[in-house]
C-alpha positions in Angstrom: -67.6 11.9 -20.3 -64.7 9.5 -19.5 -63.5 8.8 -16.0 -60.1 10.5 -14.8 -57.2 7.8 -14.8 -56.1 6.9 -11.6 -53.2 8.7 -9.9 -50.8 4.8 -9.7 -49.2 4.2 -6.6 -46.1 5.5 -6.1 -43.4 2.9 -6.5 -40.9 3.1 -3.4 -44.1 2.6 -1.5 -44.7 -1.2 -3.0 -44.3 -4.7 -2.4 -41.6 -6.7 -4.4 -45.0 -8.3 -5.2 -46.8 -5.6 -5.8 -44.7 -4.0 -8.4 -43.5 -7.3 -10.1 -47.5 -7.2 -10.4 -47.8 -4.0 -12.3 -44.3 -4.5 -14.3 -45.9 -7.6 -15.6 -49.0 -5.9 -16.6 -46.9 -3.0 -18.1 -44.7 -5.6 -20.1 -47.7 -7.3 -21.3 -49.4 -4.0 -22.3 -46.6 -3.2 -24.4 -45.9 -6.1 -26.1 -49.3 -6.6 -27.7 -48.8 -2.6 -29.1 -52.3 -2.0 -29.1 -51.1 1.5 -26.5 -50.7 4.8 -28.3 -47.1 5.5 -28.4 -47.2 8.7 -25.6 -48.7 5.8 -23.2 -46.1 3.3 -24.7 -43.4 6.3 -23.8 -45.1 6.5 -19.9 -45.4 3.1 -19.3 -41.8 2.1 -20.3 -40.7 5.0 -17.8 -42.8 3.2 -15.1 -42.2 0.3 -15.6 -37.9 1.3 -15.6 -38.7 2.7 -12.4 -40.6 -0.7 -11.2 -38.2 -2.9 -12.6 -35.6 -0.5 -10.7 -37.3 -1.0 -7.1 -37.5 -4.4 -7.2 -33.9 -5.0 -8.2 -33.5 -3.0 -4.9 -35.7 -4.5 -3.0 -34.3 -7.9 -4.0 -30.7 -6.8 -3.2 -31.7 -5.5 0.2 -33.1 -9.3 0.6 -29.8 -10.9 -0.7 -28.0 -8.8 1.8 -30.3 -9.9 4.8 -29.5 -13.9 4.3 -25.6 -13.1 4.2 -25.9 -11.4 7.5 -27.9 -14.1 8.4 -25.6 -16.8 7.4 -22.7 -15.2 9.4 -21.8 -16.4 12.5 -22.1 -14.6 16.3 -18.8 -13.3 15.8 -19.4 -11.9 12.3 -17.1 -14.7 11.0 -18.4 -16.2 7.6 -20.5 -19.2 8.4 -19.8 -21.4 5.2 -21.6 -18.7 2.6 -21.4 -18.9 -0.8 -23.5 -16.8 -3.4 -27.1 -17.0 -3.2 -28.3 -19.2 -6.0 -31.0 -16.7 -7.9 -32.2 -19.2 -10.1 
């Protein structure tokens, strides 16, 4: 008898790191195409949805350091794009 799968995490509840983490793992999974394609078909939807959060979670973080940049009086403080690189 095999062992039930897991119920994953749901993805608004994780870390940037957390579901870069699994994303990688996903990406990894699918690229050596040893995962039946139903699996394949699951995983690419998770990992969409990962990929999704962080790009949210990263833009949240973006937004943060230009309010931080700005002055007292909400006056731009010398800002200029944030290098993502």
């Amino acid at each position: 008898m095999t062992e039930p799968t897991p119920t994953p995490r749901p993805v608004a509840e994780m870390s940037f790191e957390e579901a870069l983490r699994e994303l990688e793992t996903i990406v990894q999974k699918l690229e050596r195409g040893d995962v039946p394609l139903q699996e394949s078909i699951s995983q690419y939807e998770r990992g969409d949805a990962l990929r999704a959060h962080c790009d949210s979670l990263l833009q949240a973080a973006e937004a943060k350091v230009e309010k931080i940049r700005r002055g007292n009086d909400g006056a731009a403080a010398g800002t200029e794009p944030l290098d993502m690189d």
